[in-house]
N, C-alpha and C positions, 0 to 999 in steps of 0.2 A: 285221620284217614278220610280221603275222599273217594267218593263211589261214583263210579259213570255206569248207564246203560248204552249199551254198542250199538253201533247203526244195524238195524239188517232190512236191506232193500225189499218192500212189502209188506212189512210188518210193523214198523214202527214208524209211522206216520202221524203227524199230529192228533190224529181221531185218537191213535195208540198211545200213544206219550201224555196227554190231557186224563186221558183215564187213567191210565198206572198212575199219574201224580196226586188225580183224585182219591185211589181207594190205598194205596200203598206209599207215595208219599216218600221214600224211599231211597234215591238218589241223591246225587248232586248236582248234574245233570245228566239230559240226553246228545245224544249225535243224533244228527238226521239222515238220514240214508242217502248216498253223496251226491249229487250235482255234477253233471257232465258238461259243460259252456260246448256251446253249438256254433258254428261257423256263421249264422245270422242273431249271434247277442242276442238272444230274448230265452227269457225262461219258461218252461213250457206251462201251463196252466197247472198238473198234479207241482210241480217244482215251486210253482209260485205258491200254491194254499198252503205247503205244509213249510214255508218260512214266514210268512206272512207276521208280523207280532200279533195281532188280533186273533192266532191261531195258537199260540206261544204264551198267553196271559199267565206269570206268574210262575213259566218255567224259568229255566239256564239253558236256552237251546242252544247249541254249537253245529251251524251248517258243517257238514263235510265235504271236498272237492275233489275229485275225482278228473286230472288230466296230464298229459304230461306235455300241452304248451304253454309257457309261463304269461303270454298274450291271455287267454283264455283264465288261465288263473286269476289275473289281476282283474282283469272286468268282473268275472262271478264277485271277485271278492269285493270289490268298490259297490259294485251293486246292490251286495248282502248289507254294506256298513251305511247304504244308503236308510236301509228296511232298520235301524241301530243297533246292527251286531257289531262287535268289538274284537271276535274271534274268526279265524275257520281253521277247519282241518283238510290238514292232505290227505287222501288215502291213498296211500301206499301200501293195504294190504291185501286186497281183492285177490283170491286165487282163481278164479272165473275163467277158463282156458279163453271164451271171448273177452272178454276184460285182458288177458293177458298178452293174446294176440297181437291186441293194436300198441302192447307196451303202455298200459295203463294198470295205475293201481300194483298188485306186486309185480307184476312186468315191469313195472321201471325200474325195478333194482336191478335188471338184465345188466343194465347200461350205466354204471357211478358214474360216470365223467360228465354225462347230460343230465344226470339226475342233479346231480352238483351246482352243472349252469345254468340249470331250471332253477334250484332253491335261491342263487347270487342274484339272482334278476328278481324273485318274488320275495327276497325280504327288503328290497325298498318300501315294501308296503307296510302305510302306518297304521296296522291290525297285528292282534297276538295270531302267530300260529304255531297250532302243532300238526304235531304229525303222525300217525297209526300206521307203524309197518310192521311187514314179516322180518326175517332174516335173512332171508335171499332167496334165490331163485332153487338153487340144485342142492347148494350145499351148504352149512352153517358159520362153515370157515370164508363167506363171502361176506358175513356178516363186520367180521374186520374194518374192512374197507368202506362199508355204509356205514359205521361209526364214526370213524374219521372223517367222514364225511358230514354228518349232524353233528359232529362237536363244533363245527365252523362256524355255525348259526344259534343264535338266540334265539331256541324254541321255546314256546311256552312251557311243550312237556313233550316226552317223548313217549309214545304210547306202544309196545312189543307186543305181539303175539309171537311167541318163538317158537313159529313151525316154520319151513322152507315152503315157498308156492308149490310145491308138488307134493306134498304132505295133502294137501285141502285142509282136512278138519280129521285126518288119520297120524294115527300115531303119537307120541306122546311130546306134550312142549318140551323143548331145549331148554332145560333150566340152566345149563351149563353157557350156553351161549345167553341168556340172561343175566348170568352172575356176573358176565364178562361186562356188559353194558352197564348193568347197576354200579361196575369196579372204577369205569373210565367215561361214562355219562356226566359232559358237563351242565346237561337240561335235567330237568326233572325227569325219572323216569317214571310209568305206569306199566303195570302188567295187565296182560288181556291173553286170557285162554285154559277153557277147561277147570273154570270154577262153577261147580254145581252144585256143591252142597256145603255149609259151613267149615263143615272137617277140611274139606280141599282149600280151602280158604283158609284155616289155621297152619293147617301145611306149609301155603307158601307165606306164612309170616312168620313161622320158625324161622324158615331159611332164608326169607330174605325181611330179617326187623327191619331194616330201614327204611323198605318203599313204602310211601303214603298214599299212594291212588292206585284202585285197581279200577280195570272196566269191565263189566260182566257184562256178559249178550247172551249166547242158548240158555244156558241154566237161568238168568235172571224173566225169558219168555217162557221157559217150561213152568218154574217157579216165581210168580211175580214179585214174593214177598221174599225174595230171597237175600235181598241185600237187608232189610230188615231184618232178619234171621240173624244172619251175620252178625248184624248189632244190637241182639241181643232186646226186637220188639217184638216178642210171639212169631207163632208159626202161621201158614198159610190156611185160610179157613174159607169154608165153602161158601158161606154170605156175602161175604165181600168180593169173593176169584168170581159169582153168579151176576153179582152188580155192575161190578167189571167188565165181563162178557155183554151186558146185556144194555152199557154204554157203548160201547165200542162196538157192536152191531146195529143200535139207536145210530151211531152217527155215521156207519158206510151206506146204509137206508136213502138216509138224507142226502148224499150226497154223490152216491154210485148209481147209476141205472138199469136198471133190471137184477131180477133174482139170481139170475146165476153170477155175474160180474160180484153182487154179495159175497156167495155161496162162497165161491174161488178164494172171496181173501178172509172167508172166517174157517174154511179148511184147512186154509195153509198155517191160520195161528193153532189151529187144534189139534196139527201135527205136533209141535212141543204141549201144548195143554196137557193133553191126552196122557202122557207121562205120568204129570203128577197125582192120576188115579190111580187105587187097587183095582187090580184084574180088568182094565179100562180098554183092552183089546178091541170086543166085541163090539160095545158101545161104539167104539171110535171108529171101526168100520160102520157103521148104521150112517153115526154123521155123515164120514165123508162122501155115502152111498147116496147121502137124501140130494132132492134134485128140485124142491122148490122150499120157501120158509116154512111151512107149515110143518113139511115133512120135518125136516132141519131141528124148527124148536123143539119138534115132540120126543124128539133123539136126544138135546142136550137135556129139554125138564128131564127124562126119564134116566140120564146118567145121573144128574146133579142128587136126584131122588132116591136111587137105588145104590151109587157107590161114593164109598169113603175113599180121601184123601193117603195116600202115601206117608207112613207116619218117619221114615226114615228115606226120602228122596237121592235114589243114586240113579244118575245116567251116564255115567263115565264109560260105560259099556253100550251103550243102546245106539251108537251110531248118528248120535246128534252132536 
């Protein structure tokens, strides 16, 4: 079985990916949160740090690409293999109504016929790709037709989250429209969605033995040791999830300017963190209330201090 961590745009950034690899170690690899190619070829300065190799020491990173003109695709990608990646990913699962708008991301499953002409022109490229999609736009039965579609191409792997773009992250995955893909996928397949606790993860390997790579995103940032769980290395423990934290706010320090630009991206992690405490409500509004580091740390010491760990981790209800 191979484990991936899911891209998710703001949070898992090389500062992020360097640390989880450090204290939890855990994967196989990461995605990086995707790459848009800009109408002037240049990558923009966050784009460039976080593929950087001297940023990447001793990961599996896998850029992710995010467009829907195959001009654009092929430079991001010549580019990346300049920096020695040997992979990219397409994403094709963004439900982001702007993301979707421009027909990017799962927007481009609006339209198989271009999505098709886009893949015939990018796989002259000699780099592995795969690819990260939903099922379609409206309805599950569109999903047909973007199959026949990727069976045309030698993907590395095909990676499903099986909700519809209007779904977002509500309601429950289409495992039936999965079972379809796993029946007639001639690529590898992966599953991605709504694994947050080991149990969920037995689940879908009752029903589906046969796939060998899952990709876990929310529950694997709620839970960082999650995929470890899974395979059976101990549970998540407050020494190392403190260490963790307190690399990963060490290195946006260094590297972002001023307190609040911090603040902003270690809130947005402590929205899934915050979960995997008991009765961690309170606490977690303080954080996200504080407004300079001081105030900040004295709200995480005093959470780390005063509450225990979730000894039975479910968020399949909590709206993440």
């Amino acid at each position: 079985m191979k484990y991936y961590f899911a891209p998710m745009e703001g949070i898992t950034g090389y500062i992020y990916r360097n640390a989880h690899h450090k204290f939890f170690n855990n994967v196989d690899a990461y995605y990086t949160p995707f790459l848009v190619p800009t109408q002037n070829r240049k990558f923009t300065s966050r784009e460039k740090n976080d593929i950087l190799p001297e940023h990447n020491e001793g990961l599996r990173t896998i850029p992710q690409i995010m467009t829907n003109q195959w001009e654009g695709f092929l430079w991001t990608a010549q580019e990346l293999k300049k920096y020695g990646y040997q992979e990219v990913n397409l994403n094709l699962g963004c439900p982001s109504r702007t993301v979707v708008s421009k027909q990017r991301g799962s927007g481009f499953l609006a339209v198989p016929d271009q999505l098709d002409q886009f893949l015939d022109r990018i796989f002259s490229l000699d780099m592995k790709i795969s690819i990260k999609t939903r099922i379609g736009i409206d309805s599950p039965d569109e999903f047909y037709r973007l199959m026949e579609i990727y069976n045309k191409y030698p993907l590395e792997e095909l990676i499903i989250h099986p909700r519809i773009q209007k779904d977002f992250y509500r309601n429950t995955p289409n495992w039936d429209s999965f079972k379809m893909a796993v029946s007639v996928s001639k690529n590898p397949v992966c599953y991605n969605g709504d694994i947050f606790t080991p149990k969920d993860y037995e689940r879908l390997m009752q029903t589906f033995p046969t796939v060998e790579r899952v990709m876990l995103g929310r529950g694997l940032v709620t839970n960082p040791m999650l995929s470890g769980e899974i395979q059976g290395n101990g549970c998540l423990k407050k020494e190392p999830l403190k260490e963790f934290h307190d690399q990963i706010l060490s290195g946006y320090q260094e590297t972002i300017s001023g307190d609040r630009n911090v603040l902003f991206k270690m809130k947005e992690l402590w929205a899934y963190l915050i979960i995997s405490f008991e009765n961690g409500e309170k606490l977690g509004k303080k954080i996200q209330k504080s407004q300079n580091i001081m105030d900040y740390m004295s709200a995480v010491e005093e959470l780390f201090r005063n509450l225990e760990l979730e000894s039975t981790l479910d968020i399949s209800g909590s709206g993440y």
